[in-house]
C-alpha positions in Angstrom: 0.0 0.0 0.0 1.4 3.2 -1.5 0.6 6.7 -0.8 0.3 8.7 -4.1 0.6 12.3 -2.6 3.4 14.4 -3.6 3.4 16.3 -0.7 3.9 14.1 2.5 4.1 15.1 6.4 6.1 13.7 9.2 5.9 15.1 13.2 7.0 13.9 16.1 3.5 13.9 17.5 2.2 12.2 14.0 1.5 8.0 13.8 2.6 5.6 12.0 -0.5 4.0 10.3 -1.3 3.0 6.8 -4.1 6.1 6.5 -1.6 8.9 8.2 0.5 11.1 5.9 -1.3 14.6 5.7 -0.3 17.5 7.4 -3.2 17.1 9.9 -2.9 13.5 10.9 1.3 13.1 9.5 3.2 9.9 10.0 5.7 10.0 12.9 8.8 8.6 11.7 10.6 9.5 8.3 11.5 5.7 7.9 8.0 5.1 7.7 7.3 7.5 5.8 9.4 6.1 3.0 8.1 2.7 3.2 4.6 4.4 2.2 5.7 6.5 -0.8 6.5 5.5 -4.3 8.3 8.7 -5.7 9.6 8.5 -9.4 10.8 11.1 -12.1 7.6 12.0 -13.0 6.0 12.3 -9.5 8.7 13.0 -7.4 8.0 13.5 -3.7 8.4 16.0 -1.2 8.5 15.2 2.8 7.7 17.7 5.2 9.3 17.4 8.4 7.3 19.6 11.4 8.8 21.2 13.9 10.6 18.7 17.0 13.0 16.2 17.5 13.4 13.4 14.8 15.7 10.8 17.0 15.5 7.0 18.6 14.2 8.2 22.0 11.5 10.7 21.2 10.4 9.1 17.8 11.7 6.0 17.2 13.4 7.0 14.6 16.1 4.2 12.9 19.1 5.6 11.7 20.5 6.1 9.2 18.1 7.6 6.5 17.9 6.0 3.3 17.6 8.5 1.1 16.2 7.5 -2.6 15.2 8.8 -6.2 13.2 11.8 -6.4 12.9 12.8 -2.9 13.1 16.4 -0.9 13.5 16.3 2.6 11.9 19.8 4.1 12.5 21.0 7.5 10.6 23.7 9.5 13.8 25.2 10.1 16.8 24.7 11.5 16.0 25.7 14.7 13.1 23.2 15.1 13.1 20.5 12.9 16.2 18.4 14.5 17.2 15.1 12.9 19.4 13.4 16.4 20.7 10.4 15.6 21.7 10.0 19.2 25.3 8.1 17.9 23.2 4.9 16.8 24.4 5.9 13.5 25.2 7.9 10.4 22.0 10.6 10.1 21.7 10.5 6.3 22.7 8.0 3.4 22.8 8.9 -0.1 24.1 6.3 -2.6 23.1 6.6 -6.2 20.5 9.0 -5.8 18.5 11.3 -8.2 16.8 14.8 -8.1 17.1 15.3 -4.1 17.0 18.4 -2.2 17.7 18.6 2.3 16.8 21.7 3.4 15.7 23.6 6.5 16.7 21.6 9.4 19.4 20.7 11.5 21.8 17.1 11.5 23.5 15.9 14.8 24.4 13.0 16.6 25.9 11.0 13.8 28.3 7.9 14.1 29.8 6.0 12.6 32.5 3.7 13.7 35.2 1.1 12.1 37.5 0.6 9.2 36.7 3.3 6.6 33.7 5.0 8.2 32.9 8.0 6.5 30.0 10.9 6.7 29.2 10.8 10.4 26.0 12.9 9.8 25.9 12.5 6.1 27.5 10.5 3.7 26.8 11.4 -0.1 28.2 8.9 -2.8 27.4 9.1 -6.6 24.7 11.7 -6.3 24.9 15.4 -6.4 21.7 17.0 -3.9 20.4 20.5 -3.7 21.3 21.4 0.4 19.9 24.5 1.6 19.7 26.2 5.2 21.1 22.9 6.9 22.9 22.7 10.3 25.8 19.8 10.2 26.8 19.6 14.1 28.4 17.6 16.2 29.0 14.1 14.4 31.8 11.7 14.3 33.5 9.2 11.6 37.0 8.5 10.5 36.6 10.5 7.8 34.4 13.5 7.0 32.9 14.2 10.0 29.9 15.9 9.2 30.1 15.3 5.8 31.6 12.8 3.4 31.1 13.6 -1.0 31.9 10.6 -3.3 32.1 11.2 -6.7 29.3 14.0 -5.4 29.0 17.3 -7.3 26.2 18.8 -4.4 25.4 22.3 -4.7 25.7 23.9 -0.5 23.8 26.9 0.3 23.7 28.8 3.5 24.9 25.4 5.4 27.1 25.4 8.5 29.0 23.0 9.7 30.4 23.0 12.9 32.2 20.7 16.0 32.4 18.0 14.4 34.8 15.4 14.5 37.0 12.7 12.2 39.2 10.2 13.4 41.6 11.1 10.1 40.6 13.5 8.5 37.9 16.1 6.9 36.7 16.9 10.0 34.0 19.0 9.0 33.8 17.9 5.1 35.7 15.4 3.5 35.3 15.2 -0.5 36.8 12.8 -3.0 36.6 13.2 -7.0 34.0 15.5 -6.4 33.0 19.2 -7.1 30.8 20.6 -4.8 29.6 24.0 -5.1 29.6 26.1 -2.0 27.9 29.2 -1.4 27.7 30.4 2.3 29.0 27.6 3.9 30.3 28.4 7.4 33.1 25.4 8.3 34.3 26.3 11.6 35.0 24.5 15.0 36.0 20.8 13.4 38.7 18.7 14.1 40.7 15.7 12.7 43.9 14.5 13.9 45.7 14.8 11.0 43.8 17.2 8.3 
């Protein structure tokens, strides 16, 4: 059972049943808001997250997000729409995707641990999203962070990333064959022990 909406809704307050998915009576988890959509080129999909707290303990939340084809992921804000992975996990995913946007809400409490871990709040790998008015904080990984871009050419605009840390390097943004564009991005406050 597939919801055919292109305009989806996720709260903290929401519930996770088969009928749910408006902005009056949202889903509560994102994961389970994925399982319910079947975005594609021609009806792409975008997810509204409402204000609060996205994370294991207040949502049930399972992390990291899978991100796929033809998905936005829309914040309230940065201030109030919070995805916490609580160091269970990376925050975001994104291998292989197409036509994505992430914007208006804040990533923290990524982790990601072992040999080549990369992207503690978001790894990016063969896909080039549209990020806008995103908060990268306080997330860990061997490499990149806050961020990890493979083979990535993502366009960054008005993002800050900030205090987070890499066992290696990239503290707060670690790219590799890649191109990003950056346009007010505030990287400040990272560190990795050796660049």
């Amino acid at each position: 059972c597939t919801i055919e909406y292109p305009e989806v809704y996720v709260a903290p307050w929401g519930e996770d049943c088969f009928v749910c998915g408006t902005q009056d009576f949202p889903f509560r988890t994102i994961e389970f808001a994925f399982e319910m959509i079947d975005p594609s080129e021609e009806d792409p999909v975008e997810i509204y997250l409402l204000e609060g707290t996205y994370s294991p303990s207040t949502t049930g939340e399972n992390f990291p997000i899978i991100m796929l084809d033809h998905i936005d992921l829309i914040g309230a804000g940065e201030d109030v729409t919070i995805l916490d992975a609580q160091q269970t996990g990376r925050v975001i995913t994104m291998e292989y995707c197409d036509n994505n946007a992430i914007t208006n809400l804040t990533i923290i409490g990524g982790l990601v641990e072992g040999s080549f871990s990369n992207g503690g709040g978001m790894y990016v790998i063969s896909s080039n999203p549209i990020m806008t008015h995103l908060t990268i904080a306080n997330n860990i990984a061997e490499w990149g962070g806050g961020i990890s871009l493979y083979n990535s050419n993502s366009t960054l605009t008005h993002v800050t990333i900030v205090n987070n840390t890499a066992e290696y390097g990239g503290g707060g943004m670690y790219f590799y064959e890649s191109n990003p564009t950056l346009t007010h991005v505030t990287i400040s406050g990272n560190t990795a022990a050796y660049f």
